[in-house]
VOTIKE-119650 format. One record per residue: x negated, y negated, z negated of N, C-alpha, C in turn; residue number from 1. Coordinates in steps of 0.001 Angstrom, whole numbers, padded with zeros to 6 digits. Example, Ala and Ser with C-alpha at 12.3 -4.5 7.8 and 13.67 -1.06 7.14 Angstrom:
<vexmars>
VEXMAR       n_X       n_Y       n_Z      ca_X      ca_Y      ca_Z       c_X       c_Y       c_Z   resi
VEXMAR   -013190    005690   -007800   -012300    004500   -007800   -013200    003300   -007800      1
VEXMAR   -012850    002250   -007080   -013670    001060   -007140   -012900   -000030   -007870      2
</vexmars>
This chain:
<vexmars>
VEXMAR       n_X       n_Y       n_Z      ca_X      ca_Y      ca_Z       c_X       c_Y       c_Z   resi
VEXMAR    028209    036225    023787    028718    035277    024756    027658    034897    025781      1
VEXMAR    026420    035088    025862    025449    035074    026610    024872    033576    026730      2
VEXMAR    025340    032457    025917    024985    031305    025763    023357    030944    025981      3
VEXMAR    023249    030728    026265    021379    029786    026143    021426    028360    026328      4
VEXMAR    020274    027780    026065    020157    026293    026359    019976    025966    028226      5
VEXMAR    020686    024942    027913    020622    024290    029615    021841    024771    030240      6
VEXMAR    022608    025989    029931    024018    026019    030115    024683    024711    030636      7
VEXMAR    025604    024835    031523    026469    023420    031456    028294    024132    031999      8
VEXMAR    029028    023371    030953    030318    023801    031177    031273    022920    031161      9
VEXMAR    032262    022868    031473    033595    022414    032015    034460    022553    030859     10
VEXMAR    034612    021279    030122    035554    021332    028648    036989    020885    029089     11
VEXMAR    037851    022049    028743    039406    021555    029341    039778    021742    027875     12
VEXMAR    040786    020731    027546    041775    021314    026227    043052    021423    027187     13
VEXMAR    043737    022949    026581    044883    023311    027012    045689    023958    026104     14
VEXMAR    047063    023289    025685    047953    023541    024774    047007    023439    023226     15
VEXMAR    046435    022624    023194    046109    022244    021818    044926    022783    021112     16
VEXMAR    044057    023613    022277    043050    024781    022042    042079    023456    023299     17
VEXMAR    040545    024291    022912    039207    023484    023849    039070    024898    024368     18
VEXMAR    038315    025057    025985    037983    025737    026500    037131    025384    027268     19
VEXMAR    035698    026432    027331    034658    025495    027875    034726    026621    029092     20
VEXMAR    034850    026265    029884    034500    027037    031442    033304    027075    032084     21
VEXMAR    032424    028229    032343    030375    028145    032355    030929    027368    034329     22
VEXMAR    029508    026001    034395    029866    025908    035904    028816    027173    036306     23
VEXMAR    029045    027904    037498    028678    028454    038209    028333    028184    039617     24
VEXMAR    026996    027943    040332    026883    028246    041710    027521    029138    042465     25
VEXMAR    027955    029037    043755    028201    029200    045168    027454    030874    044663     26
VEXMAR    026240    030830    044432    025597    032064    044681    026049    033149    043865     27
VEXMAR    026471    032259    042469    026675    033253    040979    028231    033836    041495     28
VEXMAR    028762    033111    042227    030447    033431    042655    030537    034860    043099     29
VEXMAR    029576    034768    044284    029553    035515    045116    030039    036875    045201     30
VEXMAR    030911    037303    045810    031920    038752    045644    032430    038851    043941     31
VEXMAR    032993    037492    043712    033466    037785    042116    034964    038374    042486     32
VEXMAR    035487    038244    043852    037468    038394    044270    036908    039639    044936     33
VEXMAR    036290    040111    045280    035769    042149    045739    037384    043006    045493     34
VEXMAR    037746    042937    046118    039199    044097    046209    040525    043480    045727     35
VEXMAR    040454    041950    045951    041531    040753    045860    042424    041736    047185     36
VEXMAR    043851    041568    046722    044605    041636    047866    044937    040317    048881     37
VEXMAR    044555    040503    049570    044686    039318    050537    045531    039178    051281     38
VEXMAR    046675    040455    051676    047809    040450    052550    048741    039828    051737     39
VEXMAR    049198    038440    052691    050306    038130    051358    051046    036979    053051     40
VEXMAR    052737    037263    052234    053543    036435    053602    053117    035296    053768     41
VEXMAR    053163    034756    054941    052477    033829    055414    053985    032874    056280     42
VEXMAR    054525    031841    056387    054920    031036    057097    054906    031339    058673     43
VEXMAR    055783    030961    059641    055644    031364    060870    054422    029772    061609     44
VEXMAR    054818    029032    061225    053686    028244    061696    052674    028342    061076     45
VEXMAR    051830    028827    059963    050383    028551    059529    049756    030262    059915     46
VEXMAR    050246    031000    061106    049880    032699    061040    048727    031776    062713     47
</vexmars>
């Protein structure tokens, strides 16, 4: 799981289960959506 000390995470319980979510920097993000489809319908007022 790649755990170490100083980690810090985001504890959600969902449907009766804990889930810790790692926070991540802006930097660690970075190209994590790389080949996301992005064409998607759009509204005539928000184009």
């Amino acid at each position: 799981m790649k755990l170490k000390p100083g980690n810090v995470f985001n504890v959600i319980e969902h449907d009766g289960h804990i889930e810790l979510l790692p926070v991540r920097t802006a930097r660690q993000m970075r190209g994590f959506l790389t080949g996301i489809d992005t064409n998607v319908p759009r509204e005539n007022d928000r184009v």
